[in-house]
ChimeraX commands (.cxc) that place a marker at each C-alpha (Angstrom):
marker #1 position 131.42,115.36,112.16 radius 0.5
marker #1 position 135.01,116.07,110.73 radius 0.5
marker #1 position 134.27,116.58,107.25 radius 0.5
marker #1 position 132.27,119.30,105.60 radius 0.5
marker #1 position 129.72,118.57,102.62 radius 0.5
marker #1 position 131.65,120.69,99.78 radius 0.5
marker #1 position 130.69,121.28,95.89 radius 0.5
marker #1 position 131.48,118.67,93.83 radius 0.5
marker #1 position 130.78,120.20,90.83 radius 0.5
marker #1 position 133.44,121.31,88.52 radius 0.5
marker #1 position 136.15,119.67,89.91 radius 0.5
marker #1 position 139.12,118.49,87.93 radius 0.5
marker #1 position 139.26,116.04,87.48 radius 0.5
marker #1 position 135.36,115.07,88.19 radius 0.5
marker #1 position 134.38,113.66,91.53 radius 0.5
marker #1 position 134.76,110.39,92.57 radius 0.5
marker #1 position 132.66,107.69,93.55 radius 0.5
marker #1 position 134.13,107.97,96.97 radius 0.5
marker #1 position 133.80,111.66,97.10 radius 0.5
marker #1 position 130.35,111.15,96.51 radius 0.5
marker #1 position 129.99,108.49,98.91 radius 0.5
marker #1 position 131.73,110.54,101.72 radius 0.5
marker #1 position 129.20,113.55,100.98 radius 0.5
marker #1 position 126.24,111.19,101.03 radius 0.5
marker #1 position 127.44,109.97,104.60 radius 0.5
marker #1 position 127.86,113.45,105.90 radius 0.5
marker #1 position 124.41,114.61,104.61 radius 0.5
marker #1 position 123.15,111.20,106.05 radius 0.5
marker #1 position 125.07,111.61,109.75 radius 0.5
marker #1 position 123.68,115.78,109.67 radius 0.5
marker #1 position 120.17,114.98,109.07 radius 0.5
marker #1 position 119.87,112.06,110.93 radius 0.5
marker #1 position 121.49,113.78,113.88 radius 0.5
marker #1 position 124.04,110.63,114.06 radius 0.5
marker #1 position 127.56,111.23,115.83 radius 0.5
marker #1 position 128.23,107.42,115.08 radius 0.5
marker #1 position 126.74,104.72,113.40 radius 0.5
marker #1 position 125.40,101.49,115.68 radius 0.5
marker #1 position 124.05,97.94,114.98 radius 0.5
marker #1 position 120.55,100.02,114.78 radius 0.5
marker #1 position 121.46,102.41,112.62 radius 0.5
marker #1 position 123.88,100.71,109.58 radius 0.5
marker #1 position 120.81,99.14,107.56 radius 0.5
marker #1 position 118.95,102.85,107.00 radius 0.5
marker #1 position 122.24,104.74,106.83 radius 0.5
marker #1 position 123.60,102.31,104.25 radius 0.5
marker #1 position 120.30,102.22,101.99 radius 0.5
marker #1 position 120.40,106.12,102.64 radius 0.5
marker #1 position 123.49,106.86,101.74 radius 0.5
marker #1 position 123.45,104.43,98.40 radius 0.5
marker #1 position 120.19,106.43,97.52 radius 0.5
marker #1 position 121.54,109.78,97.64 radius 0.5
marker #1 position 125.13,109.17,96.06 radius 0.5
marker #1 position 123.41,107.80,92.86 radius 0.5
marker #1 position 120.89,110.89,92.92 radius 0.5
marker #1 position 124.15,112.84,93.82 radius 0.5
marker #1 position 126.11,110.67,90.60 radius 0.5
marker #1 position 122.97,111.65,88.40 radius 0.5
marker #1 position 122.47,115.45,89.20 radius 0.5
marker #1 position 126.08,116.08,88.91 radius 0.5
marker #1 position 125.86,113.97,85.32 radius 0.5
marker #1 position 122.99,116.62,84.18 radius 0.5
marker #1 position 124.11,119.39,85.31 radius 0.5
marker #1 position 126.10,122.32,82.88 radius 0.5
marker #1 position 129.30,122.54,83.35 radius 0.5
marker #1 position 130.65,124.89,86.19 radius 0.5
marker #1 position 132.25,128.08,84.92 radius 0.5
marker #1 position 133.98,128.69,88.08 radius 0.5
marker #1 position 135.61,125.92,89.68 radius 0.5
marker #1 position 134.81,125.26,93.40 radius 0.5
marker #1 position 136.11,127.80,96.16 radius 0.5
marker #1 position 137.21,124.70,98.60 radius 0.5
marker #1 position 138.75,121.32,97.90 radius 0.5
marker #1 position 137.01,118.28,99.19 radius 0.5
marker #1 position 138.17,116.76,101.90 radius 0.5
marker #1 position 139.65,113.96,100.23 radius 0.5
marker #1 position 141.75,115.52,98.36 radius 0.5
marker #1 position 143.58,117.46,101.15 radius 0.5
marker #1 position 147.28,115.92,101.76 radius 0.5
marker #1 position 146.18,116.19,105.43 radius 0.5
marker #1 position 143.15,113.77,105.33 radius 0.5
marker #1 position 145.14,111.76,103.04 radius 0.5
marker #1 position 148.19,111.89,105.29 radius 0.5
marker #1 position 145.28,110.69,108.44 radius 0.5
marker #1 position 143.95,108.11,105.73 radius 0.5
marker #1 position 147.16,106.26,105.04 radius 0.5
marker #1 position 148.22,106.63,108.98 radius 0.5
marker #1 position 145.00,104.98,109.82 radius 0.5
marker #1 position 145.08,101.74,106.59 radius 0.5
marker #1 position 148.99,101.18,107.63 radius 0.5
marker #1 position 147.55,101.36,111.50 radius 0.5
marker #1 position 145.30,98.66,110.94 radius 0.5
marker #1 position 146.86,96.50,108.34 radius 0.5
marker #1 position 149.91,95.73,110.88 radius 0.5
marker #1 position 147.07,95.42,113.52 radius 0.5
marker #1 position 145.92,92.52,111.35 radius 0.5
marker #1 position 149.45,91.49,110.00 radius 0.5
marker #1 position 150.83,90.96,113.76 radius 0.5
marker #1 position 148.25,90.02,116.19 radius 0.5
marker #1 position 150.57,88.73,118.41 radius 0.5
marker #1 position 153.07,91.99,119.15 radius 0.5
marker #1 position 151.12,92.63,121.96 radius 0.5
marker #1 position 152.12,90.08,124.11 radius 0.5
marker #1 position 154.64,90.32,126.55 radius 0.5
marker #1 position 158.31,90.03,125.82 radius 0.5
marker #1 position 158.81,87.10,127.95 radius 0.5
marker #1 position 155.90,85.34,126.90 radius 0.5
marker #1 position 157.67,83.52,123.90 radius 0.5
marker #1 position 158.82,79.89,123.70 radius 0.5
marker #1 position 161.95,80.92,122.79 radius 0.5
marker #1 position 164.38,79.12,125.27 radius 0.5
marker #1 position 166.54,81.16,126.86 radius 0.5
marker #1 position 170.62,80.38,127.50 radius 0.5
marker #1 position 170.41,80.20,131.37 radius 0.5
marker #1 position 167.69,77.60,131.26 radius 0.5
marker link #1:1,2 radius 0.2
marker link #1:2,3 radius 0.2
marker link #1:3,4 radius 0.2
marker link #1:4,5 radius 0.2
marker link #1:5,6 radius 0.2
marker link #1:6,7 radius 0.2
marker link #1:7,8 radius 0.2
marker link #1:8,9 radius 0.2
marker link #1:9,10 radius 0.2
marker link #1:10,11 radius 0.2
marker link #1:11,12 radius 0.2
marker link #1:12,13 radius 0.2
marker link #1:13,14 radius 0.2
marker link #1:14,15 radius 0.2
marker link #1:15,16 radius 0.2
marker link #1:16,17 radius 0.2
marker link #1:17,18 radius 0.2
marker link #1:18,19 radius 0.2
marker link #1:19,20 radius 0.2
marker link #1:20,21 radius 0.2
marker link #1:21,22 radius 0.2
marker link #1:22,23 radius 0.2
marker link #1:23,24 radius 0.2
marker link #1:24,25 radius 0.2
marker link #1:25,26 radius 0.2
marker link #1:26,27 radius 0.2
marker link #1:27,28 radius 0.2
marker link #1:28,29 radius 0.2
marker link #1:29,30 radius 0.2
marker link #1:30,31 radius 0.2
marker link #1:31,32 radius 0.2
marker link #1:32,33 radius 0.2
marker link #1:33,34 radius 0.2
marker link #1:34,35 radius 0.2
marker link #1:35,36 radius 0.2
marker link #1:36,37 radius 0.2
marker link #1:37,38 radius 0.2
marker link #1:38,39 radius 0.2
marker link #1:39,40 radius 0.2
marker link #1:40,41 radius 0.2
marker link #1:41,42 radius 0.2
marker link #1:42,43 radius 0.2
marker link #1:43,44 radius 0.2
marker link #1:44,45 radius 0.2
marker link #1:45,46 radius 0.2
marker link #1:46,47 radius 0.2
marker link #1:47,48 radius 0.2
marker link #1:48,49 radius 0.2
marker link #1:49,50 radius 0.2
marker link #1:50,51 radius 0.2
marker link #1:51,52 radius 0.2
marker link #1:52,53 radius 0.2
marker link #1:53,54 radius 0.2
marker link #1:54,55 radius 0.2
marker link #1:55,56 radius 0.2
marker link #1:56,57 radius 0.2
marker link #1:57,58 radius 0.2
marker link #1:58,59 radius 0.2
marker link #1:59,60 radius 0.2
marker link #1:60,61 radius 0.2
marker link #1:61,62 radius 0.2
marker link #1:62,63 radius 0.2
marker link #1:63,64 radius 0.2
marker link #1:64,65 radius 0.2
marker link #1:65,66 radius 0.2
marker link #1:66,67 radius 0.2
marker link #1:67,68 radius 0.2
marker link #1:68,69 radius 0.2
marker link #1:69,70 radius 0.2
marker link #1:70,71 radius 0.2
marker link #1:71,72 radius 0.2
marker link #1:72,73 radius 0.2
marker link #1:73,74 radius 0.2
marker link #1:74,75 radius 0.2
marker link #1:75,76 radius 0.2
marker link #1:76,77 radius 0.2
marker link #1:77,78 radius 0.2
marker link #1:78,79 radius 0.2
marker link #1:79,80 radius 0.2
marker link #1:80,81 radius 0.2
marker link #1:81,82 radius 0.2
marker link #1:82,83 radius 0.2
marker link #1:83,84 radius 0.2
marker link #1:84,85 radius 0.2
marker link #1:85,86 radius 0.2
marker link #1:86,87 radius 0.2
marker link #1:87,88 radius 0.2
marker link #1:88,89 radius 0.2
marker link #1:89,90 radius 0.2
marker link #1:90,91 radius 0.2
marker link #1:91,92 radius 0.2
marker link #1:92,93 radius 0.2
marker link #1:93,94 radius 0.2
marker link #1:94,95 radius 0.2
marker link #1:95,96 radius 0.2
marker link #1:96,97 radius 0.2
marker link #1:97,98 radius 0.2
marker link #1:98,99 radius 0.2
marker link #1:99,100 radius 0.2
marker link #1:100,101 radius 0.2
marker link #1:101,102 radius 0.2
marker link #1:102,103 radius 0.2
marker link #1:103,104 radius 0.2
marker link #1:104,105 radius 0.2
marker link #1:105,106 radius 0.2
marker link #1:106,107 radius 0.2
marker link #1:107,108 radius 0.2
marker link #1:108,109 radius 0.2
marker link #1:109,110 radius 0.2
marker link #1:110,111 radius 0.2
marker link #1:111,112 radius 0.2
marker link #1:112,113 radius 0.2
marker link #1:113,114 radius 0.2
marker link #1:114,115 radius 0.2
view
């Protein structure tokens, strides 16, 4: 599991919904004892992981505010994980944008001047 569950309280500015959602998943993956997620595992880890980031929304909603801010950043906040994040959306967006750029060089319908 590459990321860490890390406080979210006191952070400036507050944790976000997909801060929350990324510690939900970790707790999720660590108890359940999940490496990856299959076909026979999304349903329960979904529901799961919706259940605990709204307790997770509501606690940190009720709780006094920290005195001390955290010790660690979360993960997504690191320009490292957001350097991987980017990498990864630009990665597959031109996967999607140009599903042909695989193919051969030769294998176009272009005609050629010695034909």
């Amino acid at each position: 599991m590459c990321r860490n569950i890390t406080a979210l309280r006191g952070l400036e500015p507050a944790a976000t919904e997909e801060e929350i959602q990324a510690a939900a998943l970790q707790y999720v993956r660590k108890v359940g004892g999940l490496s990856s997620i299959s076909a026979a595992t999304q349903a329960a880890v979904d529901a799961a992981v919706a259940d605990i980031a709204a307790i997770t929304t509501r606690l940190l909603a009720e709780l006094p505010e920290r005195k001390v801010p955290p010790k660690s950043v979360p993960p997504l906040r690191r320009p490292e994980v957001q350097a991987r994040i980017r990498a990864r959306e630009h990665a597959h967006a031109h996967d999607h944008a140009h599903p042909h750029d695989h193919a051969h060089p030769h294998d176009h319908d272009h005609a050629h001047p010695h034909d």
